[in-house]
PyMOL CGO cylinders between C-alpha atoms (Angstrom):
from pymol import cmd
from pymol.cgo import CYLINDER

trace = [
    CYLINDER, -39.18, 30.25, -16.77, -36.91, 28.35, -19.39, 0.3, 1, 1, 1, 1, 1, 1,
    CYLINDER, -36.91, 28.35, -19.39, -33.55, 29.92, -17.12, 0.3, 1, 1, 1, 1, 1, 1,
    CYLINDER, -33.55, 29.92, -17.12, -35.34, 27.95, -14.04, 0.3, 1, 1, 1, 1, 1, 1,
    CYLINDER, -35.34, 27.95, -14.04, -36.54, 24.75, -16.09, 0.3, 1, 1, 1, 1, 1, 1,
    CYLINDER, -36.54, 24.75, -16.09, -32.83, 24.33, -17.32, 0.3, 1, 1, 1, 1, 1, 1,
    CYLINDER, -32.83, 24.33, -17.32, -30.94, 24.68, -13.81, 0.3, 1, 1, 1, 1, 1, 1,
    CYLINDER, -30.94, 24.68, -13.81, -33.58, 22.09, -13.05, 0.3, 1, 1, 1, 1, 1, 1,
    CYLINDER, -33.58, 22.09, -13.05, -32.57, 20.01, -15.88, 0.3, 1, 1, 1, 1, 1, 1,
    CYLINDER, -32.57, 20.01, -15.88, -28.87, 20.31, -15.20, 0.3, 1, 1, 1, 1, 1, 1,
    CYLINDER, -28.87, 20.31, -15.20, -29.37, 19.39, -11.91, 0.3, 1, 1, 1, 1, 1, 1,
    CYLINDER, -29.37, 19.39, -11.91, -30.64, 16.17, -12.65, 0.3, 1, 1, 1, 1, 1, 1,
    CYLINDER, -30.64, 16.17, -12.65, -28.15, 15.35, -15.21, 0.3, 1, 1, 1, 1, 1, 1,
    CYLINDER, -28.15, 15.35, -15.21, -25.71, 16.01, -12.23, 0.3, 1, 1, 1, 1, 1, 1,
    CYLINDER, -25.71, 16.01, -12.23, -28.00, 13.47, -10.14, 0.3, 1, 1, 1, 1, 1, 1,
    CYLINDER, -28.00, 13.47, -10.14, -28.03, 10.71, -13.18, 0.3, 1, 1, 1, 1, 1, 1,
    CYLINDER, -28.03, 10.71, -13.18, -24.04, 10.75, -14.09, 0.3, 1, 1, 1, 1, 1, 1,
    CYLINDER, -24.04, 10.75, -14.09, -23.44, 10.69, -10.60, 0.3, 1, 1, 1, 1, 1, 1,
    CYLINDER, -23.44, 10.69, -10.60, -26.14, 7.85, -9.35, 0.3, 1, 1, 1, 1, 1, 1,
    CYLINDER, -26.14, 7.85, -9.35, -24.69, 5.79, -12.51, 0.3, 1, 1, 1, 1, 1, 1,
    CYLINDER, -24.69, 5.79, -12.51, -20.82, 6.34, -11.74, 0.3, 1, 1, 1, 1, 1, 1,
    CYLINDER, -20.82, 6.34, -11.74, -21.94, 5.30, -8.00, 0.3, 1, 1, 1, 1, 1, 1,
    CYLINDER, -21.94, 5.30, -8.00, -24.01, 2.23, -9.62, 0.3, 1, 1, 1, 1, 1, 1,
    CYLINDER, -24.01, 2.23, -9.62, -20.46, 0.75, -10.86, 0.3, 1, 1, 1, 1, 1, 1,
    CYLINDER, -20.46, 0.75, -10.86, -18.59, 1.54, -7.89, 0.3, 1, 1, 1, 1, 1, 1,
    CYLINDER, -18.59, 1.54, -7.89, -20.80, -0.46, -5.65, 0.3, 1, 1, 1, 1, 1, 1,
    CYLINDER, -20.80, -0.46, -5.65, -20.94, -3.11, -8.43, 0.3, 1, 1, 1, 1, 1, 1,
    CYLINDER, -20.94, -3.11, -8.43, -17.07, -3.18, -8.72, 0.3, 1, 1, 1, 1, 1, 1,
    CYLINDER, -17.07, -3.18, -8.72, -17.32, -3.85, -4.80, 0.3, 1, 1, 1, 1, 1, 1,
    CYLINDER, -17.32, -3.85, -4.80, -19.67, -6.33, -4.70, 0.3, 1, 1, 1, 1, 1, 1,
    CYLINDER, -19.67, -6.33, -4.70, -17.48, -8.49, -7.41, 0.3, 1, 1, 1, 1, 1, 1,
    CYLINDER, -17.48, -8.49, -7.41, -14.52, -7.91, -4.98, 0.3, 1, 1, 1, 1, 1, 1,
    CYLINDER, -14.52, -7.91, -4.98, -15.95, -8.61, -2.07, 0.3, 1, 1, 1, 1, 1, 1,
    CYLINDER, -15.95, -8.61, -2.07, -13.37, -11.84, -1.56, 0.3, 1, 1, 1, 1, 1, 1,
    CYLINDER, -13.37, -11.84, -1.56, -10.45, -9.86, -3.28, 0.3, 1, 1, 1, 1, 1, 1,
    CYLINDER, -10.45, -9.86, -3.28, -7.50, -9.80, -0.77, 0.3, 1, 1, 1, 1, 1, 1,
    CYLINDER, -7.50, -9.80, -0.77, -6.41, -6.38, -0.53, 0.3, 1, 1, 1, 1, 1, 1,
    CYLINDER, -6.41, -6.38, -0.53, -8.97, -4.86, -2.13, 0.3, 1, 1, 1, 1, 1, 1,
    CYLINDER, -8.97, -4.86, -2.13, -10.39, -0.90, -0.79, 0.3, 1, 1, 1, 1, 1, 1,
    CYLINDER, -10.39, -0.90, -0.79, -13.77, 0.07, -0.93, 0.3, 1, 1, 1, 1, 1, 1,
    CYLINDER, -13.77, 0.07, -0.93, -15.00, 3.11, -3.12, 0.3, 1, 1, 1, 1, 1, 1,
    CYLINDER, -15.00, 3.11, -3.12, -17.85, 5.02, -3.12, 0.3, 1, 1, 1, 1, 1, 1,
    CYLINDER, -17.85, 5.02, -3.12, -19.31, 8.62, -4.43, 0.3, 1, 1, 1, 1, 1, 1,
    CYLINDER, -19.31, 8.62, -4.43, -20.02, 10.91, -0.89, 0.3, 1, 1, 1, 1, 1, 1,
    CYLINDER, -20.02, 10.91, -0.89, -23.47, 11.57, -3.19, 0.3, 1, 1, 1, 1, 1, 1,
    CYLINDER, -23.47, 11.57, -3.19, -24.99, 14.10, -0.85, 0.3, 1, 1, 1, 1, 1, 1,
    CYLINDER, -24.99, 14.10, -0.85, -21.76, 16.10, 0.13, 0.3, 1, 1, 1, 1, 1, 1,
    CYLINDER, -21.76, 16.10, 0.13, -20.63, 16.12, -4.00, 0.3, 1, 1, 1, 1, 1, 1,
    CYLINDER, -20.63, 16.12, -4.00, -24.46, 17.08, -4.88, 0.3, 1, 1, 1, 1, 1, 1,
    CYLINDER, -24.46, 17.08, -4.88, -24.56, 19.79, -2.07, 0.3, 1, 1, 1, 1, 1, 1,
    CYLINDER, -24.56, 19.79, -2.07, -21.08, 21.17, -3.74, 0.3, 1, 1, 1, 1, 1, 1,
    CYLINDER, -21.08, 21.17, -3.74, -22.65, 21.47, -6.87, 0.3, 1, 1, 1, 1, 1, 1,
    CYLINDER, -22.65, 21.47, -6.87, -26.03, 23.46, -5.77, 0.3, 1, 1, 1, 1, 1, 1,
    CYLINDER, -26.03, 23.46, -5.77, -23.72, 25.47, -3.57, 0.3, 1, 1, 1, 1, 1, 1,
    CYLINDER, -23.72, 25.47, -3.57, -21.33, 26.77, -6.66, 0.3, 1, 1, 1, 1, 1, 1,
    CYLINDER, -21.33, 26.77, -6.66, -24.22, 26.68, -8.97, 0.3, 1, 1, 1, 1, 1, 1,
    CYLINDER, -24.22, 26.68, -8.97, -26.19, 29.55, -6.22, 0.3, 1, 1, 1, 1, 1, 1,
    CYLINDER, -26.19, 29.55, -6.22, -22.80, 31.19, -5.83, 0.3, 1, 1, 1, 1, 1, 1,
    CYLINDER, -22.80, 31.19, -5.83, -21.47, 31.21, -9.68, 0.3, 1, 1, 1, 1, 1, 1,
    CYLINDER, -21.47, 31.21, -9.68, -24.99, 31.59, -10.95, 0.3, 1, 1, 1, 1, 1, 1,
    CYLINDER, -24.99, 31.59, -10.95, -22.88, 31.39, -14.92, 0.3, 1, 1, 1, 1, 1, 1,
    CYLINDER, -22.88, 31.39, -14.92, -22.26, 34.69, -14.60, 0.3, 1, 1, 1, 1, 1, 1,
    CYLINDER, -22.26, 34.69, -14.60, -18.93, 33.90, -16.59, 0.3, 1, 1, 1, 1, 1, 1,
    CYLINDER, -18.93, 33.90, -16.59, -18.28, 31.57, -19.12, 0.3, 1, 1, 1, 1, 1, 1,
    CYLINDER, -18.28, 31.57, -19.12, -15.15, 30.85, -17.79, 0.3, 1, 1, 1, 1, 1, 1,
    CYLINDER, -15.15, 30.85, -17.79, -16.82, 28.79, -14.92, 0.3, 1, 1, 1, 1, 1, 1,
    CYLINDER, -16.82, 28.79, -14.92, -16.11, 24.96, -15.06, 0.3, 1, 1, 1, 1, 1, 1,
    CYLINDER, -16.11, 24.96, -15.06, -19.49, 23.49, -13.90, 0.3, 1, 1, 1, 1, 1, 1,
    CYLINDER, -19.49, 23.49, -13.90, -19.65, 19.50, -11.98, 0.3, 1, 1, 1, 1, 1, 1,
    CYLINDER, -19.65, 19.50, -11.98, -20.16, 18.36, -15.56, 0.3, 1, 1, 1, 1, 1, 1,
    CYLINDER, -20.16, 18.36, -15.56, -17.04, 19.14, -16.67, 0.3, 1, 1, 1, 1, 1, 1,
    CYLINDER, -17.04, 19.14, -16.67, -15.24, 17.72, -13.83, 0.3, 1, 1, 1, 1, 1, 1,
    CYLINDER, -15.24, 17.72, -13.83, -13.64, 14.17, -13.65, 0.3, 1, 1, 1, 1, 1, 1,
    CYLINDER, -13.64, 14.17, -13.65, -15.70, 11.87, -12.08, 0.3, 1, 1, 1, 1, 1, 1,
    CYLINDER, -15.70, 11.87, -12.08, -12.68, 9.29, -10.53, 0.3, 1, 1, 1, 1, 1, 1,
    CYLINDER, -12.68, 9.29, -10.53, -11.72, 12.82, -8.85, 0.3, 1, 1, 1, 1, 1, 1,
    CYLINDER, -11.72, 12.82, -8.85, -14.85, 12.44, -7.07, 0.3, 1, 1, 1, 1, 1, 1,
    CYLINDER, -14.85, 12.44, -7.07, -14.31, 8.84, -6.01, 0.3, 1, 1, 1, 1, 1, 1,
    CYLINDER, -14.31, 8.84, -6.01, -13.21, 8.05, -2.41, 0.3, 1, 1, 1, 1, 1, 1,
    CYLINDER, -13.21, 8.05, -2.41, -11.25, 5.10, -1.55, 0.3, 1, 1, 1, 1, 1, 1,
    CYLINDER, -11.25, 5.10, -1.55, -11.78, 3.79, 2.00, 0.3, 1, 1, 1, 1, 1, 1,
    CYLINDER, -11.78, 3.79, 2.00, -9.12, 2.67, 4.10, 0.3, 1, 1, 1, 1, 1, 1,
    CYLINDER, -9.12, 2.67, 4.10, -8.71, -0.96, 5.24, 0.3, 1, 1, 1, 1, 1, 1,
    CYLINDER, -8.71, -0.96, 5.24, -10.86, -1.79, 9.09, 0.3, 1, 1, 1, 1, 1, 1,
    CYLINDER, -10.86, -1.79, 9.09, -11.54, -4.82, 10.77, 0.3, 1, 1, 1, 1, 1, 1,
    CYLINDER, -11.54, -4.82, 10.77, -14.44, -6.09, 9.65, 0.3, 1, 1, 1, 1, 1, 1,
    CYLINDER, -14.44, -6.09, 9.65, -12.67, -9.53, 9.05, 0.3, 1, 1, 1, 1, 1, 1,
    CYLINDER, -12.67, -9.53, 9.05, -12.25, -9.86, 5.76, 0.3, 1, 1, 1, 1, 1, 1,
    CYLINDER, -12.25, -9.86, 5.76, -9.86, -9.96, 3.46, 0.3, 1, 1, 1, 1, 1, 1,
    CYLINDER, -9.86, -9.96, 3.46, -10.33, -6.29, 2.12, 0.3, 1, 1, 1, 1, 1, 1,
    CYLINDER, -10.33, -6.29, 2.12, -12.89, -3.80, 3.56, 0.3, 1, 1, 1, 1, 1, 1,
    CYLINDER, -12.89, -3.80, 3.56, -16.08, -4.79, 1.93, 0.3, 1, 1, 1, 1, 1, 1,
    CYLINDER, -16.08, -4.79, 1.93, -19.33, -5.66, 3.49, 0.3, 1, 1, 1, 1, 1, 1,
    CYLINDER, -19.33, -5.66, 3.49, -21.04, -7.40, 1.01, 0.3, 1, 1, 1, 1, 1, 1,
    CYLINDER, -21.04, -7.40, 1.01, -24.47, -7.04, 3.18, 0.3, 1, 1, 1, 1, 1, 1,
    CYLINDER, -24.47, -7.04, 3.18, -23.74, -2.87, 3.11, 0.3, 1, 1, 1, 1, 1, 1,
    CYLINDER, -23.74, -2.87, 3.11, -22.81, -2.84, -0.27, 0.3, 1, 1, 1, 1, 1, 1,
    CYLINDER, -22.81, -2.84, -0.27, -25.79, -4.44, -1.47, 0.3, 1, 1, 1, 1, 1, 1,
    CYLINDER, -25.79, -4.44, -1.47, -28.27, -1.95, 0.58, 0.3, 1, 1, 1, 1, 1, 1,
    CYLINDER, -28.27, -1.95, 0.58, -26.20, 0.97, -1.13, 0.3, 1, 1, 1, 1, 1, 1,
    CYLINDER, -26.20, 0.97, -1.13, -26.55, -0.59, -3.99, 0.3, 1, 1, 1, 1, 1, 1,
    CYLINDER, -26.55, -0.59, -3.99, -30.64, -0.75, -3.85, 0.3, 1, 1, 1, 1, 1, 1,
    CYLINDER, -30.64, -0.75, -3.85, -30.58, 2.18, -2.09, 0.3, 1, 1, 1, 1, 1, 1,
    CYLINDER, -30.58, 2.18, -2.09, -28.79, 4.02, -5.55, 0.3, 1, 1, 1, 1, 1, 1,
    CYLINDER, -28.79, 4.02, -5.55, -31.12, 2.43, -7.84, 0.3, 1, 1, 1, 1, 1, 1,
    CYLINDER, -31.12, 2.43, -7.84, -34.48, 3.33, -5.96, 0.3, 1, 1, 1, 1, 1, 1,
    CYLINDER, -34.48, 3.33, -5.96, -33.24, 6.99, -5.43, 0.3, 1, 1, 1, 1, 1, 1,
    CYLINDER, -33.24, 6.99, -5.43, -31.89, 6.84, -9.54, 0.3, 1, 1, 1, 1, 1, 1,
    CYLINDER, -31.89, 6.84, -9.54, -35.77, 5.79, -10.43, 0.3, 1, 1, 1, 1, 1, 1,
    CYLINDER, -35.77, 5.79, -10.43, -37.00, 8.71, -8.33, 0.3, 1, 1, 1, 1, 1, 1,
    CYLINDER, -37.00, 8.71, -8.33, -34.93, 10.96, -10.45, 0.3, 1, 1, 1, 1, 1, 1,
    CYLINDER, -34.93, 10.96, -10.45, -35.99, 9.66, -13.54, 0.3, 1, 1, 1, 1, 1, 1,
    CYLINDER, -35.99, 9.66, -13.54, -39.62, 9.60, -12.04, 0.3, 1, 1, 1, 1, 1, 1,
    CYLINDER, -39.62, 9.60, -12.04, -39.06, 13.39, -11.79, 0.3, 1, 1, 1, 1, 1, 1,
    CYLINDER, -39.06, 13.39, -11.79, -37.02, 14.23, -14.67, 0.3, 1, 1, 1, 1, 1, 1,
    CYLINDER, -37.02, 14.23, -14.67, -40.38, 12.87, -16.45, 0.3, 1, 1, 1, 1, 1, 1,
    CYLINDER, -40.38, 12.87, -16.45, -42.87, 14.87, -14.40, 0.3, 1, 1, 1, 1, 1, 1,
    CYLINDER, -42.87, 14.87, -14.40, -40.87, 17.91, -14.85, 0.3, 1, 1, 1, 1, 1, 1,
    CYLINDER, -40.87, 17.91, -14.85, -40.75, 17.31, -19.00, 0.3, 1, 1, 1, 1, 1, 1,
    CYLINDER, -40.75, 17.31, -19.00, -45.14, 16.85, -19.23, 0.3, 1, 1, 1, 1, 1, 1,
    CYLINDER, -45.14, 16.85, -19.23, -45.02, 20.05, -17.28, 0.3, 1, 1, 1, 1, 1, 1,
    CYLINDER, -45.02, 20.05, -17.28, -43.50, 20.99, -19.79, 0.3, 1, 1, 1, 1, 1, 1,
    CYLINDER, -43.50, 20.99, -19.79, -45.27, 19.80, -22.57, 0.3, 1, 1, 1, 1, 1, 1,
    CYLINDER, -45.27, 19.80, -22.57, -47.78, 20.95, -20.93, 0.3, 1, 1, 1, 1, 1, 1,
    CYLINDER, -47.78, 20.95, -20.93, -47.13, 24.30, -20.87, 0.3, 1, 1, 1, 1, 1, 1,
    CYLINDER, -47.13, 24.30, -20.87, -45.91, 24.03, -24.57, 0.3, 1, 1, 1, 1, 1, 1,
    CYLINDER, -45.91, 24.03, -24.57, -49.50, 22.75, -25.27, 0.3, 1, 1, 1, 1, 1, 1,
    CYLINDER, -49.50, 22.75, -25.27, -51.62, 25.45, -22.99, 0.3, 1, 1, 1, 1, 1, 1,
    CYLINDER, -51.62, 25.45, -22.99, -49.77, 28.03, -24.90, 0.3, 1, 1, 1, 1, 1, 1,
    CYLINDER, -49.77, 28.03, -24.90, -50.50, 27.26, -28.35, 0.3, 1, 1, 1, 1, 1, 1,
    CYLINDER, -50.50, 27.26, -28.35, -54.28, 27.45, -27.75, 0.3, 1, 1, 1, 1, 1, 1,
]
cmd.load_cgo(trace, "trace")
């Protein structure tokens, strides 16, 4: 039970670090959005988060030599886009940028929204046991 609980825990750490590191990347290209020259970055979110459950499944901890996501550099993870023509000075889309932007945030509350479910299960368990 507690093996499961804290996979599920370091999951969602995973989730937060990465939802916040995203959070200031789209922020950082918002405020540039007029910056000549400037490139777009962004987290791939789903393909990094996929990596992680993948090599969690396959690693399992067996070792303690394993490097876990945690341990890894985010800017590693961060993906600068190439310059396109969307007729700007830089390749920013202030409209798309902003809808990632909510997008992050409303899918960072759901985590927390979980995280918090998964911690009264918890406590509830903690409780139901000590009757």
């Amino acid at each position: 039970m507690w093996g499961n609980f804290q996979k599920l825990l370091d999951t969602i750490k995973v989730s937060l670090r990465l939802r916040t590191e995203r959070h200031h990347l789209l922020s950082a290209n918002i405020a540039n959005v007029d910056t000549p020259g400037y490139r777009r970055k962004d987290i791939p979110f789903e393909k990094v988060m996929e990596r992680y459950l993948q090599r969690e499944r396959l690693l399992k901890t067996s070792s303690s030599r394993h490097i876990p996501l945690r341990d890894s550099r985010l800017s590693d993870l961060v993906r600068v886009y190439q310059p396109d023509t969307l007729g700007t000075p830089n390749n920013v889309s202030l409209e798309e940028e902003m809808t990632a932007l909510m997008e992050n945030q409303l899918l960072y509350e759901s985590t927390l929204q979980a995280l918090a479910k998964e911690l009264e299960r918890l406590r509830e368990i903690i409780t139901e046991g000590g009757k």
